[in-house]
MARBA-3410 file (N, C-alpha, C, O; in Angstrom, 1 decimal):
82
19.1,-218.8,-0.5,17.8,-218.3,-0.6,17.7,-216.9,-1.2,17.2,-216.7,-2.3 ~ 18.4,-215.7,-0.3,18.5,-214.4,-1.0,19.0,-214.5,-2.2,18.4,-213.9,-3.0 ~ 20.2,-215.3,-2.7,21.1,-215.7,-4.0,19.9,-215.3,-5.0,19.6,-214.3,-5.6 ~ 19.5,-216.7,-4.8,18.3,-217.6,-5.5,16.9,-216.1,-6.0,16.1,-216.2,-6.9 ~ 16.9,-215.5,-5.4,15.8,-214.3,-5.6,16.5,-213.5,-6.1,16.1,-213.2,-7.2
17.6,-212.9,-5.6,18.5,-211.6,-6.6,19.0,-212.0,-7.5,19.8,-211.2,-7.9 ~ 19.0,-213.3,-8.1,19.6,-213.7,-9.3,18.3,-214.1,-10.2,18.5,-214.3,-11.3 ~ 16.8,-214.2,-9.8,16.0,-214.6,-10.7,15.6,-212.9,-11.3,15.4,-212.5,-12.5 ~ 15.5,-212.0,-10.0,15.0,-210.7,-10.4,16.6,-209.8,-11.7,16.3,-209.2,-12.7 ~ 17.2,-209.9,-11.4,18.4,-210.1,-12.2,18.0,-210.3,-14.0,17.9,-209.6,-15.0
18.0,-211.8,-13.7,17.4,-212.3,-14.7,16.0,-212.0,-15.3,15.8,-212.3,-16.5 ~ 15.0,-211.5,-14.7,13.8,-210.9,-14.8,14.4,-209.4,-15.9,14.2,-209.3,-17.1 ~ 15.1,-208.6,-15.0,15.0,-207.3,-16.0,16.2,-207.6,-16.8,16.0,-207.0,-17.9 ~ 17.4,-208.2,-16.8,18.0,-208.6,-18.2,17.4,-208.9,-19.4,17.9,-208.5,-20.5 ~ 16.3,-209.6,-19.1,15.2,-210.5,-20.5,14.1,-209.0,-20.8,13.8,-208.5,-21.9
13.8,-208.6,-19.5,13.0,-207.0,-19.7,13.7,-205.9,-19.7,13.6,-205.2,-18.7 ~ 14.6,-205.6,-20.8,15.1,-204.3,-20.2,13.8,-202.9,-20.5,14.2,-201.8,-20.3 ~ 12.8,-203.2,-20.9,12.0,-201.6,-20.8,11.4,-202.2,-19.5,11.3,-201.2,-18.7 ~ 11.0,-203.1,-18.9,10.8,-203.3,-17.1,11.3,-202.4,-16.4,10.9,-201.6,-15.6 ~ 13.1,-202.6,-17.2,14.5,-202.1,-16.0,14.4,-200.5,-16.1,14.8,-199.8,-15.3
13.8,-200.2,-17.6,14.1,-198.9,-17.6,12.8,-198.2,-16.9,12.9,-197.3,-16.1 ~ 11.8,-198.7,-17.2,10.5,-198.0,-16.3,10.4,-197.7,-15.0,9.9,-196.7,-14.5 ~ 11.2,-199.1,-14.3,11.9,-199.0,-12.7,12.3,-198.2,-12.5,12.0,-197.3,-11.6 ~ 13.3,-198.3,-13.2,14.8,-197.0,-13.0,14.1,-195.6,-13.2,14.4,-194.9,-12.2 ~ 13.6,-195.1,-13.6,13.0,-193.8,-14.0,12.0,-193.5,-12.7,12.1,-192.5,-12.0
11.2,-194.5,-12.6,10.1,-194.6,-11.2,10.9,-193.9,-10.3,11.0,-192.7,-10.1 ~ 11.7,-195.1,-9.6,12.9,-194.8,-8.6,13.6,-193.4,-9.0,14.6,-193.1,-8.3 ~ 13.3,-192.6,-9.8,14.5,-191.3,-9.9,13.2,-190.8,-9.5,12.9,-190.2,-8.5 ~ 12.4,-191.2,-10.5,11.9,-189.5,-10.2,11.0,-189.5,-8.6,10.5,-188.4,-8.2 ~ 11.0,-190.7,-7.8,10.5,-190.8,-6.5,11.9,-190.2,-5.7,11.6,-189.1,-5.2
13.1,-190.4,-5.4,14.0,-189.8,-5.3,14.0,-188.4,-5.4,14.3,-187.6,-4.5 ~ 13.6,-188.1,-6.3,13.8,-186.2,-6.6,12.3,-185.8,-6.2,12.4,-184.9,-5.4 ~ 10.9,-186.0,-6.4,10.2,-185.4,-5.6,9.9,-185.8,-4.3,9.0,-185.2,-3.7 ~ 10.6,-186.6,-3.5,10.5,-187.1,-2.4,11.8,-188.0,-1.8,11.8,-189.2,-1.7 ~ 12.8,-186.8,-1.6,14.0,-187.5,-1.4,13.8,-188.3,0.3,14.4,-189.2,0.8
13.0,-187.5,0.9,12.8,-187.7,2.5,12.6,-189.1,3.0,13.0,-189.8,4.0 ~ 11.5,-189.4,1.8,10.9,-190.7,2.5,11.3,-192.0,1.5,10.8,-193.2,1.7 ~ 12.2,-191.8,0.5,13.4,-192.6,-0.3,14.0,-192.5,0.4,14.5,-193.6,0.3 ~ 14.8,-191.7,1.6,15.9,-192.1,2.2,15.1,-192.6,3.4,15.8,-192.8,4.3 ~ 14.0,-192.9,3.6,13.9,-193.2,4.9,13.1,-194.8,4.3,12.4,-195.5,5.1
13.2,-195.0,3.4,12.9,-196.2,2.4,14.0,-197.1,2.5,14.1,-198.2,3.0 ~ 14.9,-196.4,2.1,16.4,-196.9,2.2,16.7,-197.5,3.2,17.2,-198.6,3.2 ~ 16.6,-196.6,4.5,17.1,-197.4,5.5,16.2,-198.2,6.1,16.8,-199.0,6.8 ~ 15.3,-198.3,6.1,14.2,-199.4,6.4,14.6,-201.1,5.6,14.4,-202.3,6.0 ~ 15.0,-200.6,4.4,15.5,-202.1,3.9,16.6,-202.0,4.2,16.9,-203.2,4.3
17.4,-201.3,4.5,19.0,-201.7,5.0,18.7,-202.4,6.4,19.0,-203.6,6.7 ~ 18.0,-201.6,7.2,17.4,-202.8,8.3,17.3,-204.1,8.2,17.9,-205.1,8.5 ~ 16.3,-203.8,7.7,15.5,-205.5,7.0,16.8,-206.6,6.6,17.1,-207.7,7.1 ~ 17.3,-205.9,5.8,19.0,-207.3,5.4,19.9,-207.6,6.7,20.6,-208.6,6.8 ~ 19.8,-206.7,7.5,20.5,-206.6,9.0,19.7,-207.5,9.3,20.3,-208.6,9.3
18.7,-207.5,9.6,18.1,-208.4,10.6,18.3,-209.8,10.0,18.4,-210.7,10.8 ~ 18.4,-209.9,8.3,18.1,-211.1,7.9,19.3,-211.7,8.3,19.2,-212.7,8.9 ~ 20.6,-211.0,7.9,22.1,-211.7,7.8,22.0,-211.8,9.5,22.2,-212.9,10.0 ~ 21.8,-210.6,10.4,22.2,-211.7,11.6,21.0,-213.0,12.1,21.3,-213.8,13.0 ~ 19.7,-213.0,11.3,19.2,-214.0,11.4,19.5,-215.6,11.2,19.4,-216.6,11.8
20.2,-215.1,9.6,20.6,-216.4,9.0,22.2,-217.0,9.7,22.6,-218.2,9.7 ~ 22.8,-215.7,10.4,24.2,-215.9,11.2,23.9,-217.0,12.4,24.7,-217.9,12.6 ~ 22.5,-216.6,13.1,22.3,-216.9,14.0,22.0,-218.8,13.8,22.6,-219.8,14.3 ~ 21.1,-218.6,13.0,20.5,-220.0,12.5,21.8,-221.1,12.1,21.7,-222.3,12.1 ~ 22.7,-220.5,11.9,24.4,-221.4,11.2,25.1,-221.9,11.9,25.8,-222.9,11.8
24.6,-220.8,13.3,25.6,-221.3,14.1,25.0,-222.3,15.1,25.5,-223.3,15.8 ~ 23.6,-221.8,15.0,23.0,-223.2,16.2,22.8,-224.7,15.1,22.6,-225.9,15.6 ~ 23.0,-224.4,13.9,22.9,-225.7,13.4,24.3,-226.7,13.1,24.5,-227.9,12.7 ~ 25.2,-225.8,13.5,26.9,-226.2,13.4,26.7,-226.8,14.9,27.1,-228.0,15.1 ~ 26.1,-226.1,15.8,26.6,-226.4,17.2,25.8,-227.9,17.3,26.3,-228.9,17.8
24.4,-227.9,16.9,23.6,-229.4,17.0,24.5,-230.2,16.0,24.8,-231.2,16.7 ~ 24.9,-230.4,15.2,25.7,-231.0,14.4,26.8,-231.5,15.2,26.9,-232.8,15.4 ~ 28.0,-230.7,15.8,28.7,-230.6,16.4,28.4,-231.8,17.8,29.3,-232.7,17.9 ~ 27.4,-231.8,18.4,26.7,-231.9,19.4,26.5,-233.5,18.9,27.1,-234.3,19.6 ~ 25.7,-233.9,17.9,25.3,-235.1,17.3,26.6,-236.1,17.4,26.6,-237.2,17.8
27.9,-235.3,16.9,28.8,-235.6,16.4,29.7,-236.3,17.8,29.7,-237.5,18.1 ~ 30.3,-235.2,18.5,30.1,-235.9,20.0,29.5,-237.3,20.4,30.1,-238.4,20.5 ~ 28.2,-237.0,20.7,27.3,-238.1,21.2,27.7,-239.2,20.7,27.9,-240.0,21.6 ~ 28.1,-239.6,19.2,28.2,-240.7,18.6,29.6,-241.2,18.9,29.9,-242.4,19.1 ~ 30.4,-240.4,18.9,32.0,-240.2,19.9,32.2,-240.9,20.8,33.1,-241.8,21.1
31.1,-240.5,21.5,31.3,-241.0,23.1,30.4,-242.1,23.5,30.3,-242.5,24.6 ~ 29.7,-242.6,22.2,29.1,-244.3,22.5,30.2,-245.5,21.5,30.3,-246.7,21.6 ~ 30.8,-244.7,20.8,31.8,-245.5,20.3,32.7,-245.7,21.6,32.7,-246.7,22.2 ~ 33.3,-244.8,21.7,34.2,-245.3,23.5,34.0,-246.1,24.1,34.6,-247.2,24.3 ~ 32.8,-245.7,24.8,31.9,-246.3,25.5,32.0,-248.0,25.1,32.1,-248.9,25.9
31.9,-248.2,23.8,31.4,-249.7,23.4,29.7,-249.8,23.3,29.2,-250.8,23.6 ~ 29.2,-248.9,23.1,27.6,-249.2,22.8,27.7,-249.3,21.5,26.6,-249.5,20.8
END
């Protein structure tokens, strides 16, 4: 899903490079009159990916574990003879 979005925006300013350069310049010159709240920009999205990666961590592992779980069940009625 993130892939899939940082590879279309990617692709976005490769096909636009005066996009990329308008950005880029934005971003500086927001940096140099206001380095305070660019760094405190910064870490607000570094957050944000934290929360996502241990979101998406979280979501992998309960879906391995039901899987897991399914996998069993069907285990233990073959045994069984059902």
């Amino acid at each position: 899903m993130l892939d899939e979005q940082l590879h279309s925006i990617l692709t976005l300013l490769q096909n636009n490079p005066m996009l990329a350069l308008l950005l880029a310049v934005i971003v500086a010159v927001l940096c140099y009159f206001r380095p305070k709240a660019m760094f405190r920009l910064a870490l607000f999205g570094l957050f944000i990916v934290l929360v996502f990666y241990f979101i998406t961590q979280l979501a992998g592992m309960v879906s391995t574990g039901s899987q897991q779980k399914d996998r069993m069940i069907y285990k233990s009625k073959d045994v069984i003879g059902e």
